[in-house]
Structure formats: structure tokens, C-alpha cells
N, C-alpha and C positions, 0 to 999 in steps of 0.2 A: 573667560579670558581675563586677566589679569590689567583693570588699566591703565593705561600709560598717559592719558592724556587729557584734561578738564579745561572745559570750554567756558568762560563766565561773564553771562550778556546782563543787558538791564534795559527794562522798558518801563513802560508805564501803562499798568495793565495791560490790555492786548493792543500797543504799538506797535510800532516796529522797534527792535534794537534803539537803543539811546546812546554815542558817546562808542567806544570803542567794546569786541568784544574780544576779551582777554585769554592768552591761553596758557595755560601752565601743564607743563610736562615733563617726566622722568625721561632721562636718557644714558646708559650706561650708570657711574658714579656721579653725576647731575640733576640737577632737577632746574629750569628755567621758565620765566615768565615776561611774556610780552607781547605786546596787543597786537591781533592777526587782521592782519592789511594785507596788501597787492605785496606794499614795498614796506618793510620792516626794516627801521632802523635801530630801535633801540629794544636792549634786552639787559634784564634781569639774571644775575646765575648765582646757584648753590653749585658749589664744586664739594663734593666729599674726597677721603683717602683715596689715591689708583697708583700707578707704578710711575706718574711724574711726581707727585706727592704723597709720601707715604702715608702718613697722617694727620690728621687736624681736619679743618675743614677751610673755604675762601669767599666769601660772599662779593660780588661783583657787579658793577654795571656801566655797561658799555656800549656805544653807540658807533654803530657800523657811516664810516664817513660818506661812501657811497652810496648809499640809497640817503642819506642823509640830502647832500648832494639834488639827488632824484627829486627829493620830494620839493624841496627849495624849488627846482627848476622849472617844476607843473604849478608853480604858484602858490601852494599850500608854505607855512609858515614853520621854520626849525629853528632853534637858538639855543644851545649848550656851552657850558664849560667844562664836561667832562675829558677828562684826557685823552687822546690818542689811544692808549694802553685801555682805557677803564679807570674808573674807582671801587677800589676796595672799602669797606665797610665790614662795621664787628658784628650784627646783629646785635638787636635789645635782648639779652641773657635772661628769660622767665623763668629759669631753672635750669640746675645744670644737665648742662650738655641738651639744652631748650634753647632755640631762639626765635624769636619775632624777625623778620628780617623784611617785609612789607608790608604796604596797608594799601589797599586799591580803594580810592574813593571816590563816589558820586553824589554830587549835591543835588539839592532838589528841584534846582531852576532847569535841569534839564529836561525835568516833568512837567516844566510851567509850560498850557496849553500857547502860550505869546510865544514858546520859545523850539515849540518842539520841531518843527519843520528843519530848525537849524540844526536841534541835536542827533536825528536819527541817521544812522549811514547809510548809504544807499549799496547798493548790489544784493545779491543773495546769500541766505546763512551759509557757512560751513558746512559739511556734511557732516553727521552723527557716524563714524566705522565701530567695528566691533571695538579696535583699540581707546576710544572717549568715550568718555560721558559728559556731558554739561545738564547747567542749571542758569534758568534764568530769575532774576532776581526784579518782581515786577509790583510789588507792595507799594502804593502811591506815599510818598513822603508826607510828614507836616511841614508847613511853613520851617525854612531854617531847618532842615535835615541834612543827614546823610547818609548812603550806604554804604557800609563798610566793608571789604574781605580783609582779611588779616591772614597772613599767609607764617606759618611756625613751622621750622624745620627741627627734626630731631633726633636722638639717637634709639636706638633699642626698642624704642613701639611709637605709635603715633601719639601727640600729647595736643588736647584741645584747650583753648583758656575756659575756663569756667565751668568745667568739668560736665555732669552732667546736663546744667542748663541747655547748653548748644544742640543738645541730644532733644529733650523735650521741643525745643525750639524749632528742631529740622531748621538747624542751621549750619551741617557739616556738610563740607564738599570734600571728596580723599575720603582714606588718604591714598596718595601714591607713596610708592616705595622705591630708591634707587639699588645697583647693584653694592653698593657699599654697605648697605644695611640703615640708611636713612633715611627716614619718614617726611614726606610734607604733607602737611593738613591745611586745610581754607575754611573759615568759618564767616560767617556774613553778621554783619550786625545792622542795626538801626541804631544815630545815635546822634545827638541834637548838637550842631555845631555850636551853639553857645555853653553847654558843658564840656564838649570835648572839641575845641577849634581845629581847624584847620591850619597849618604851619601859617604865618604872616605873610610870606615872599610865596607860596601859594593860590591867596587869595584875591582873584583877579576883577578889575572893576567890570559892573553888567554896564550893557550898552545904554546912552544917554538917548532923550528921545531923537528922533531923527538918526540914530544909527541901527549900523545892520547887526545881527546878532549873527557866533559865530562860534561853533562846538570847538575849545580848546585844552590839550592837555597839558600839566603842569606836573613838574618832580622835582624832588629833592630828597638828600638825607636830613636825618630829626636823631639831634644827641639828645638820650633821655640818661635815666640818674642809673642805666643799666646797660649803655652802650647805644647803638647807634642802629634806625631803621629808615630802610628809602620810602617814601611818601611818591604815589603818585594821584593827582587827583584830575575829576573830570568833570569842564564844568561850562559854563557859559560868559563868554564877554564881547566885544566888538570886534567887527571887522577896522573899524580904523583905530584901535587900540591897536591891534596883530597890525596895521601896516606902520604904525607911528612905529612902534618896537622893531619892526624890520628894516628901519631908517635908520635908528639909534646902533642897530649892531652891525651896521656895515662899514 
């Protein structure tokens, strides 16, 4: 059977789950990614050509207000400015008719044994059906690391960065394929945030002593010299940082 659906966890060796576990899936002329929760608010979309849009393609991301809402109400912490509608975005252009269009990130402090209790989610996995597959990404970090997915949409065959390295690597997840004839690919990397940083407005302070530590996720878009890709990353800071910021946005 033909997959439709990838599942993409991260532990620290045999933990539990760290941090959110991700799910990316074909649907019709789409393909969409967004971290799978009770209450899902925000998601990711490749929209390809269908009989509303003839051709091209629409990369988007938008955040459902109501469970948005939801989550605010149980206590847990939300704060966006994306619009009502969504944000559109170009993808980073690797080649034509190539694009970059996310990058899922996990840093390393989510492995830090001080830290882990905070990062792991609690309830039970997903179920694996004939239509998924997943993969868990459980390689312990260095100091200042990151794990990376990088998620590339394309046209006419699947297209991995780095050709056959990723291949040696067993580092391909995908690809899936939409009805439009579009490809997504997810390739995982290892990759030391002081060569390749993490966006600025991303990078969130760790907790001071005497505070509680507190799994938080953070996004954005990142204009590079090829267009534009959403950034999400997943990481560690304080519970009275997330309530000071939930003072500030009210």
C-alpha cells in the first residue's frame, strides 16, 4: 500500500517521545504538516494545481483560531501573528521547480537529562496503520546541537538535498506523492547550531536557577538569498518566561 502518511518523533535513545511528534501527510493535491496533538491548532500546507487553481503551486500556514482558543483555555501557552486567512510564503527555490519549504528543529537541551521530564509528552504513541510509516530520530546530540528534518517539495520525481549522501546516511523519510504529481521528501540531519543558527527571534532563554523548565514551541518564516522557508523549532525555556510573555500579549 502506497503511503500516505509519516510520523516524525525524537527521543533520546530509548525515552520517551521528546517535544512534539510530527506528522506530515499527502491528501488529494496537498500535502500538510503539523504536530499531532488531542487539539491541533496550527498547520502547515503545500497546496499543488486542482480545479480551484489551475496551476502553480501555494505554500501556507495557518492557525485554526479555535482550538487555538482551546489550548489558551487549559492553561497551556499560544501567541501568533499570523492572520486570520494564513500566511503564504515562496519556499527557498533549490532548483527548479524544487523547494525547501520547512525545517523541523530539535535542540539538544531537550535531551539534557535536568531537562527531560519537561520535554517528553505524556499519553500514548499514535498508532502505526497500513497507510504510515514513521521514524524516530533518537541519536543523542553534542553540546549545542540540532536535529534537523527538512521537508523539499517537488515536481516530477522526488528530489533529496545532497544527493546520494542522505542515501548512505539513512537519512530519507518519503517520499510521499500527491494527486497532482508532487513529491515531498524529509531528510533528517545533524547539525551544530553554531554553524548553522537557529533564526534570533527563535532562540528562547533556558530557565534561570530556581525556575521550572518548560517544553516550548517556536516558528517562523527565514528569507534566504532563494526565497523564503517556515522554521519551526522545539526546545526548552521557563515556565515564568511563557507566563511573563502571556502578560505581555494580553
Amino acid at each position: 500500500m502506497t503511503k500516505k502518511e509519516i510520523l516524525v518523533a525524537f527521543s533520546a535513545g530509548e525515552s520517551p517521545a521528546l517535544g512534539n511528534i510530527w506528522r506530515i501527510t499527502a491528501k488529494k493535491t496537498d500535502f500538510y504538516l503539523d504536530p499531532h496533538a488531542e487539539v491541533e491548532a496550527i498547520h502547515l500546507s503545500a497546496h499543488g494545481p486542482n480545479s480551484e487553481q489551475s496551476e502553480g503551486h501555494r505554500f501556507h500556514v495557518r492557525v485554526d483560531r479555535k482550538a487555538a482558543a482551546r489550548i489558551d483555555a487549559s492553561g497551556d501557552f499560544i501567541s501568533h501573528t499570523i492572520p486570520r486567512k494564513g500566511r503564504a510564503f515562496s519556499g527557498e527555490e533549490l532548483a527548479p521547480g524544487v523547494f525547501r519549504i520547512a525545517r523541523i528543529r530539535r535542540v539538544w537541551d531537550l535531551q539534557r537529562p535536568r531537562f527531560l521530564r519537561a520535554a517528553a509528552i505524556p499519553g500514548p504513541l499514535p498508532d502505526i496503520s497500513d497507510g504510515r510509516s514513521a521514524a524516530r530520530l533518537s541519536k543523542l546530540l553534542p553540546p549545542n546541537g540540532a536535529a534537523d528534518v527538512d521537508l523539499v517539495v517537488s515536481y516530477n520525481k522526488p528530489y533529496w538535498p545532497g544527493g546520494q549522501r542522505s542515501l548512505r546516511d539513512q537519512a530519507r523519510l518519503g517520499p510521499l506523492r500527491n494527486e497532482a504529481g508532487m513529491w515531498l521528501t524529509a531528510t533528517s540531519y545533524q547539525r551544530s547550531q553554531t554553524t548553522h543558527p537557529t533564526p534570533e527571534g527563535l532562540r528562547l532563554p533556558l530557565p534561570k536557577p530556581g525556575e521550572d523548565p518548560n517544553r516550548i514551541m517556536a516558528g517562523a518564516p527565514e528569507d534566504t538569498a532563494n526565497g523564503e522557508m517556515y522554521w519551526f523549532v522545539e526546545t526548552i525555556t521557563s515556565r515564568q518566561f511563557i507566563e511573563a510573555s502571556r502578560d505581555r500579549s494580553e
